[in-house]
N, C-alpha and C positions, 0 to 999 in steps of 0.2 A: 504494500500500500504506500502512495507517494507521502510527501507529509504534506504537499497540499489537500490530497482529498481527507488528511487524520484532522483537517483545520475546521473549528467547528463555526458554523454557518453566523454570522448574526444577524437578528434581524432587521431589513434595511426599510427605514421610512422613509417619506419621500423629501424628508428633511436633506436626506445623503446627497454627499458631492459626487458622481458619477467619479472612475477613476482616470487621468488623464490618460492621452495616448502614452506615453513615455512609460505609466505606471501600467496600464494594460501589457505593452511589450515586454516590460520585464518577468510579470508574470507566463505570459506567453511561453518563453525559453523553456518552464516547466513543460510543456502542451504541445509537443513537437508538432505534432497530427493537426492543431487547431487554426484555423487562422479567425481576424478579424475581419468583420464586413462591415459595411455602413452603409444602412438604409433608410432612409429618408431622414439623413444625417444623423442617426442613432446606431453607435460602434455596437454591435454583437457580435458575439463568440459562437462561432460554427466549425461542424465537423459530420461528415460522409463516414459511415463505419458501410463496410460489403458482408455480404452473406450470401451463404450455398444455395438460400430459397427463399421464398416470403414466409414459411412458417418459421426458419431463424432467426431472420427480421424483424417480427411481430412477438416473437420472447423477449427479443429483444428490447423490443420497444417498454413492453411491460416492466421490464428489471428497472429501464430510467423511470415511468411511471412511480416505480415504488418509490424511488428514493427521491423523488419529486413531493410527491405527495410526503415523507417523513421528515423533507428539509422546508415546506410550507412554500415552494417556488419552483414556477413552473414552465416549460420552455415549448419552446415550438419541435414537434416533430414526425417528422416524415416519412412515412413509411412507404414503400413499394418494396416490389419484387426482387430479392437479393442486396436491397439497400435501404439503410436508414440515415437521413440526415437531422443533426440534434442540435438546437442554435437557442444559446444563452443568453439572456441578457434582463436588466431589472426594469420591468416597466414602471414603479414608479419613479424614477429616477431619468428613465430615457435612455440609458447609457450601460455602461456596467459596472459593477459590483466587484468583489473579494469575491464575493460567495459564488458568484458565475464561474469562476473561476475552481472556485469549489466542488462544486455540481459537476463543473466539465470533468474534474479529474476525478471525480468517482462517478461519472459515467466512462471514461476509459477501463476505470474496476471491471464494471459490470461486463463491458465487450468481450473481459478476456476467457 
């Protein structure tokens, strides 16, 4: 287990300062797999995981479910045929979070 996914979630109001790019990147170097995207000027964390079928996929998809649902945050994700794509980021904030970052590396957990 990385020590970013052992880093425990906190919870973000929408008080929170988004984290800058500089501070995104550095976390990133943890996230080899991950990159950032920016959509309608909102930086989120995204990442494509492959699979042999959609029924691997679709477990898959449920393992991040879980740990969604037990870290209270919730991300976008994509399911098709041999692929799922899982893209983080804190909507009350617009931006991202620690804990996206969080999320992203124990959803890497769950992949493996």
């Amino acid at each position: 287990m990385s020590s970013l996914a052992k880093t425990h979630c906190e919870p973000c109001s929408g008080n929170a300062t988004p984290l800058s790019y500089s501070e995104c990147h550095t976390h990133l170097e943890t996230l080899p797999e991950w990159q950032i995207v920016e959509h309608d000027g909102i930086m989120k964390l995204t990442r494509q995981f492959t699979f042999r079928n959609f029924a691997d996929a679709l477990a898959f998809t449920q393992r991040v479910g879980d740990i969604a649902e037990q870290a209270g945050h919730h991300p976008v994700i994509v399911t098709e045929w041999g692929k799922t794509t899982v893209t983080w980021w804190s909507h009350e904030i617009n931006g991202l979070h620690l804990n996206d970052f969080i999320l992203a590396a124990r959803t890497d957990e769950v992949a493996e």
